[in-house]
C-alpha positions in Angstrom: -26.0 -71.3 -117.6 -22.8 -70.7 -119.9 -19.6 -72.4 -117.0 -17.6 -70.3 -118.9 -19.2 -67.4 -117.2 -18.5 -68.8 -114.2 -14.6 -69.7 -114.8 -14.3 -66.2 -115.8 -16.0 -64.0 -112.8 -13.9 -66.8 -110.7 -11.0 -65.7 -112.2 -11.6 -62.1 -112.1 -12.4 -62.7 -108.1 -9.3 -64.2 -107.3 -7.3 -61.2 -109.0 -8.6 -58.7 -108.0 -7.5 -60.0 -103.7 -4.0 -60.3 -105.6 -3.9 -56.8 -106.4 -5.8 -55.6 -103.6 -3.4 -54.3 -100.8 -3.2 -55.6 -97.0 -4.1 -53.0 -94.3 -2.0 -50.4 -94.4 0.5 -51.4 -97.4 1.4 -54.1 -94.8 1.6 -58.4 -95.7 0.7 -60.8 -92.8 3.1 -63.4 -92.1 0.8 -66.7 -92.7 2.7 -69.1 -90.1 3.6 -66.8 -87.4 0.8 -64.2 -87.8 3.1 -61.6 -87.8 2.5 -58.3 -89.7 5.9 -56.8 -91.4 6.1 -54.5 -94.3 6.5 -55.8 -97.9 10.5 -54.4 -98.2 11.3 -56.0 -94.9 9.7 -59.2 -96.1 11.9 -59.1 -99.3 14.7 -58.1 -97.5 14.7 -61.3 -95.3 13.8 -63.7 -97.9 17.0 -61.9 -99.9 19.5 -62.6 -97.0 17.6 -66.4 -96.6 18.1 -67.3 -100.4 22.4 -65.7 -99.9 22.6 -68.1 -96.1 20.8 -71.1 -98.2 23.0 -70.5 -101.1 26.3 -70.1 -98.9 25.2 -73.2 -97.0 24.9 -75.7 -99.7 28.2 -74.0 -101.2 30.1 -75.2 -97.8 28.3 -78.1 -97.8 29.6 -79.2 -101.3 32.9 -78.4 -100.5 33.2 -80.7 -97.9 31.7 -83.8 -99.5 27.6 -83.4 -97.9 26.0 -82.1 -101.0 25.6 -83.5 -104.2 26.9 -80.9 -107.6 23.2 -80.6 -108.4 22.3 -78.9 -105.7 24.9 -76.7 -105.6 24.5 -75.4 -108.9 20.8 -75.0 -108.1 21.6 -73.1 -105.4 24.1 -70.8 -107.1 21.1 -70.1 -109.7 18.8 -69.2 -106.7 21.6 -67.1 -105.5 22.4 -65.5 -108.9 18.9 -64.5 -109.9 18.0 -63.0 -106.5 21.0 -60.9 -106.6 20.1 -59.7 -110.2 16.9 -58.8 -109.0 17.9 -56.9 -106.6 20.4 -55.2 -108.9 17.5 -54.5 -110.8 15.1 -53.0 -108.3 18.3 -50.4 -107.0 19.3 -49.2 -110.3 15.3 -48.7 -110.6 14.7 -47.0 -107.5 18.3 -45.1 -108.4 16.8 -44.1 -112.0 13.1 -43.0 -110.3 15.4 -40.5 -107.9 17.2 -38.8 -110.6 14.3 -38.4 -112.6 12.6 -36.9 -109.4 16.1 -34.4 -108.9 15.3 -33.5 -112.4 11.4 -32.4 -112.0 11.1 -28.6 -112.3 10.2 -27.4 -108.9 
């Protein structure tokens, strides 16, 4: 039996539940068992990452955080805020080039 076989239909196994969807376009909250939609989920994790980076900002400032952190957090902070940049100006392109369809 060739274990290379194996490593691959493995790997194939565990990609294809990545890509595979939830019920209804919807993710499962693992700790609280809740069930929210994927753009409410990103949402929330946006506005923690922004609270977490504000926090460790404040807490800098007054002496309870070391400059490490703080620029790690103002990293975390910057690339989320790119991101979402990035998804709008996305979503902003896929409208116009709706508008622009020939109806």
């Amino acid at each position: 039996m060739d274990i290379t076989a194996l490593t691959a239909t493995q790997g194939y196994a565990d990609l294809r539940r990545a890509t595979q969807p939830g019920p209804a376009g919807e993710t499962t909250g693992e700790a609280t068992g809740e069930t929210t939609p994927p753009a409410a989920a990103l949402a929330r994790d946006f506005a923690a990452t922004l609270r977490e980076g504000e926090d460790t900002a404040i807490a800098a400032m007054t002496g309870e955080a070391d400059p490490h952190s703080l620029v790690q957090a103002l990293v975390q902070t910057e690339l989320a805020v790119e991101t979402a940049v990035t998804v709008r100006d996305r979503v902003v392109e896929a409208y116009q080039e709706i508008l622009r369809m020939p109806v």
